[in-house]
N, C-alpha and C positions, 0 to 999 in steps of 0.2 A: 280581471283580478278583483277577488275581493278586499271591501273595503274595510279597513282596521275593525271600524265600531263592529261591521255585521256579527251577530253570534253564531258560534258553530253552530253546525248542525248532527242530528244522527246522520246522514250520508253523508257528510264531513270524515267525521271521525270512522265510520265504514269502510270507506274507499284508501285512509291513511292507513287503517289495517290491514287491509286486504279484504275481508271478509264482508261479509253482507248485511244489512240493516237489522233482520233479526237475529244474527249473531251478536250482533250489541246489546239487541233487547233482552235476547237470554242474558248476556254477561252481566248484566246491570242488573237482573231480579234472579240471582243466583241460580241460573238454571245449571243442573249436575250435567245437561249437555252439551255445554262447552267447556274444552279441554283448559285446567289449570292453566298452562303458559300461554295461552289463546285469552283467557281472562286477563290476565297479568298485563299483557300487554296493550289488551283493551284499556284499563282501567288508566294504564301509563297514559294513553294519547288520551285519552277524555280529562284526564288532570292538567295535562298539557296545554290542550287546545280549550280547557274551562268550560265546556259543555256541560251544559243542565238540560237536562231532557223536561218537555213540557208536560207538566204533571195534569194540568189542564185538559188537553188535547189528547191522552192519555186515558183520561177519567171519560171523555163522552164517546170513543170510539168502544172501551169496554164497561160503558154503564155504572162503570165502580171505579174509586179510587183506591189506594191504598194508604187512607186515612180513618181514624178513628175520631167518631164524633162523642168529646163528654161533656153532659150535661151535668155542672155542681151546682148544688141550692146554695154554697156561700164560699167563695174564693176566700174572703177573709177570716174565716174557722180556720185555725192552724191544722186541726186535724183532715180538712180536706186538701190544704194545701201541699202536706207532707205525700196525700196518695198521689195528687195530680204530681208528683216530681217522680214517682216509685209508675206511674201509665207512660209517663215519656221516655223513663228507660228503656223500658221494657217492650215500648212498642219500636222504639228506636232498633233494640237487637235483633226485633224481627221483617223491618223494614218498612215499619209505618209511621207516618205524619199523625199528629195530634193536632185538634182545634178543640178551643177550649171552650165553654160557654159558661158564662154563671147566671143563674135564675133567681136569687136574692132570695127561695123562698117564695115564690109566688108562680103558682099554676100557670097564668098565662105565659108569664114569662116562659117556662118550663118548654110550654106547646110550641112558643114562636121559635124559642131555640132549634128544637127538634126539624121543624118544618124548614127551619134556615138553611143546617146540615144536610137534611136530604136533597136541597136545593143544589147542594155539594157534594151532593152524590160522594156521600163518605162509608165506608165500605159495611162500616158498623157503630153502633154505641155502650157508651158506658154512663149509668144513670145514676145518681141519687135523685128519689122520685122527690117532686112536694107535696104530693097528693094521693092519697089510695084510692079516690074515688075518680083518678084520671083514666081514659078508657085508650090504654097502651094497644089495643087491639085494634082501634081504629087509625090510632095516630100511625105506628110504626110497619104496620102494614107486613111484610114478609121479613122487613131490616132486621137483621139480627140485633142483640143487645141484650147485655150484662148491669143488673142491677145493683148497687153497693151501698153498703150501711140502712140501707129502708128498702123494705120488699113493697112489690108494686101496687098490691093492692086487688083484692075479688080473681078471678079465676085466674087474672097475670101472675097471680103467685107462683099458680103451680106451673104457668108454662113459660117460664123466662128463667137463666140462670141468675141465683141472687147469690152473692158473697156479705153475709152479715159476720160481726162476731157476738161472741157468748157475753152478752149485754147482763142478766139476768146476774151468770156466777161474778160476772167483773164487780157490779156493784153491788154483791154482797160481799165479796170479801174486803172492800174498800169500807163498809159501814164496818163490819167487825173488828176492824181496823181501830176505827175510832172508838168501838167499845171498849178494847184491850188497852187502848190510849187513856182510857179514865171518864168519856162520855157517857152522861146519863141520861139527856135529854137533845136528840138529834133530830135536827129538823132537814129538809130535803125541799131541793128547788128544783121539781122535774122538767122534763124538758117537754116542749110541744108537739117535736117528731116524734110521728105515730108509732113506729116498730123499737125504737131506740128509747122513748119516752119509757113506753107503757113496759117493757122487759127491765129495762132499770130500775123500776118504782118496783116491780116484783124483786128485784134481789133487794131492796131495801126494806124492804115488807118480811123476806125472808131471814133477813140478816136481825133484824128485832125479836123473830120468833125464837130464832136457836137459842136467844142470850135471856127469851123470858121479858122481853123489853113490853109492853105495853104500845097499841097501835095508837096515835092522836090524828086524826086528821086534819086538826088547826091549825101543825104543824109542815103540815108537806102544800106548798105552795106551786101553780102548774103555771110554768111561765109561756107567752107566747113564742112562735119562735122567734121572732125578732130579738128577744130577750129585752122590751123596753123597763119591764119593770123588776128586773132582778137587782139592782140595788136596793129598790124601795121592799122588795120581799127579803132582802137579806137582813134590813134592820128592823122589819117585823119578828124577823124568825128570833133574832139575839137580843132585841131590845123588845120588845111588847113580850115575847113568848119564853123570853130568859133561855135560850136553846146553848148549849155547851159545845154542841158538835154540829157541823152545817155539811150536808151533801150536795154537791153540787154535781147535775147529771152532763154537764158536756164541761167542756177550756172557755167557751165562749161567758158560760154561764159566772166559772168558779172565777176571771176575769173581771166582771161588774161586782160579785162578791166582795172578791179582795180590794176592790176601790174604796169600797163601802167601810168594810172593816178597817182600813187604814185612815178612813177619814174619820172614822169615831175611836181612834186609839184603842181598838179590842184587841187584846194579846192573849184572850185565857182559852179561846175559841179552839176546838180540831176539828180543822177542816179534812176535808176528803171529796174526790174530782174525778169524772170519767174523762180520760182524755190526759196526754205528758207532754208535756212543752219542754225542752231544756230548761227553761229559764224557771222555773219550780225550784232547779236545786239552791237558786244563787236568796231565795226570798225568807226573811227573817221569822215568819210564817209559813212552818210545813205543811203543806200539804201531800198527805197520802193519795195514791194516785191507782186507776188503771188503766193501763199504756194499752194502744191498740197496733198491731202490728199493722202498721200501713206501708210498709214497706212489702211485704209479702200480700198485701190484701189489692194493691196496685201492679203485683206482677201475675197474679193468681187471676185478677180481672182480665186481661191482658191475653193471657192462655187461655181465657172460657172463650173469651169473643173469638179469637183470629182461630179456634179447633170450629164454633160456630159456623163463622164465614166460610172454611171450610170443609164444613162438612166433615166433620171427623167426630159429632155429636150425634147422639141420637135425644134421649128423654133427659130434660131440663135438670141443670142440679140445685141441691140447695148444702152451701158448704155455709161450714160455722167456723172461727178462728178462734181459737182461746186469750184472753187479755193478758198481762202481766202484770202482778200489784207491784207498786214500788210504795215502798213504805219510808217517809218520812216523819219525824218529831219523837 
């Protein structure tokens, strides 16, 4: 007799069936060849009898799991936060595990992650790179994987799928924003990230030409990504440089901003910010925004990898997502 603690087993649960061990295994990874009321009733005794199939054991008899490995450069960016909740839907409906990893931003960290994962034989990855100059070709080996918000960098570009959005149009219509707002003198806190930085600082760039604005470069301040000194660039831009209007290129950024600016009582200031938090709408200081759809851009990552994994890809894509201005003040 078995003893209470022991855990079921698949030939547990097989034999309470009737049917055979890979009849379970179909029923449990949706195979179309076993009969509806035959699954049904699988799925009843394995609830029953609280079987977990060992996902481990699993993963080194077929070399792969059915887990996807993401690597973020910062858990605490809200705007990475919202896609990592939009990859665990998403990969949940298709019937895969996520592991999460965050890299702070920093390459090594980046490499160790990666090599962790594959330790883990996870079936694929979903990246934001820290580095263009990381050599994805060495690292990743055959592994499939989806790059997001930053392209990989030198020939990776062209042969991995990347899901960016349209960085360039979001932050120009976010500065025209504050031109139409009554700014005359707009200063910008770019960002450090390669692909995200340098398209943003073009729609800023582009966003001064249409209105006839004058380019200053004393004005546009390039923070690191750590963002240690975006405070101290923010009361450069509005106190030394007199700036009426402030762009801030990511949440992380227009966040140390608005510290700054509440702690020198600036109220004449329009602001404007790549990236939409909720909590924008509730602050006494508008800020004009452009929202990225991260919701679609973590189910869209989602469908590149697991069409990837299997094989239902051929030549690498490169998709772009449009932003949404939301206009506040």
């Amino acid at each position: 007799m078995a003893h209470p603690t022991d855990k079921p087993t698949i030939k547990a649960v097989a034999k309470r069936a009737g049917v055979s061990e890979a009849t379970v295994s179909r029923a449990m990874n949706g195979s179309p060849l076993v009969k509806p009321e035959t699954k049904q009733r699988i799925e009843s005794i394995i609830h029953e009898m609280g079987y977990r199939p060992n996902i481990l054991a699993r993963s080194m008899r077929t070399n792969q799991s059915k887990t996807i490995g993401v690597v973020i450069s910062s858990v605490t960016n809200a705007f990475f936060t919202a896609i990592i909740g939009a990859i665990q839907e998403a990969a949940a409906d298709q019937g895969y595990s996520v592991i999460i990893t965050n890299t702070d931003e920093n390459p090594d960290h980046e490499k160790a992650a990666i090599q962790m994962l594959q330790g883990h034989m996870v079936a694929g990855f979903i990246i934001a790179s820290t580095s263009r100059l990381m050599d994805y070709h060495a690292l990743l080996g055959p592994d499939p994987a989806v790059f997001i918000d930053r392209e990989p960098g030198g020939q990776a570009d062209h042969d991995y799928d990347t899901l960016l959005v349209d960085n360039t149009a979001g932050a120009q219509a976010v500065v025209e924003t504050l031109i139409a707002q009554g700014a005359t003198r707009i200063g910008m806190i770019a960002s450090g990230v390669s692909t995200a930085g340098q398209e943003r600082l073009r729609g800023y760039l582009r966003a001064l030409q249409a209105h006839g604005m004058p380019y200053d470069p004393d004005i546009v301040y390039f923070s690191d990504v750590q963002q240690t000194k975006a405070r101290q660039h923010t009361s450069q831009l509005l106190i030394n440089q007199a700036c009426d209007g402030l762009f801030a290129a990511d949440v992380t950024l227009i966040q140390a901003a608005l510290a700054e600016i509440e702690a020198r009582h600036l109220t004449h200031i329009k602001l404007g910010a790549f990236d939409n938090v909720v909590w924008f709408d509730y602050l006494s200081q508008p800020v004009t925004t452009a929202e990225q759809p991260t919701d679609q851009m973590g189910h869209q990552a989602v469908n590149l990898l697991i069409d990837r994994i299997k094989g239902r890809s051929s030549q690498p894509t490169m998709l772009r997502l449009p932003t949404r201005s939301i206009k506040r003040g």
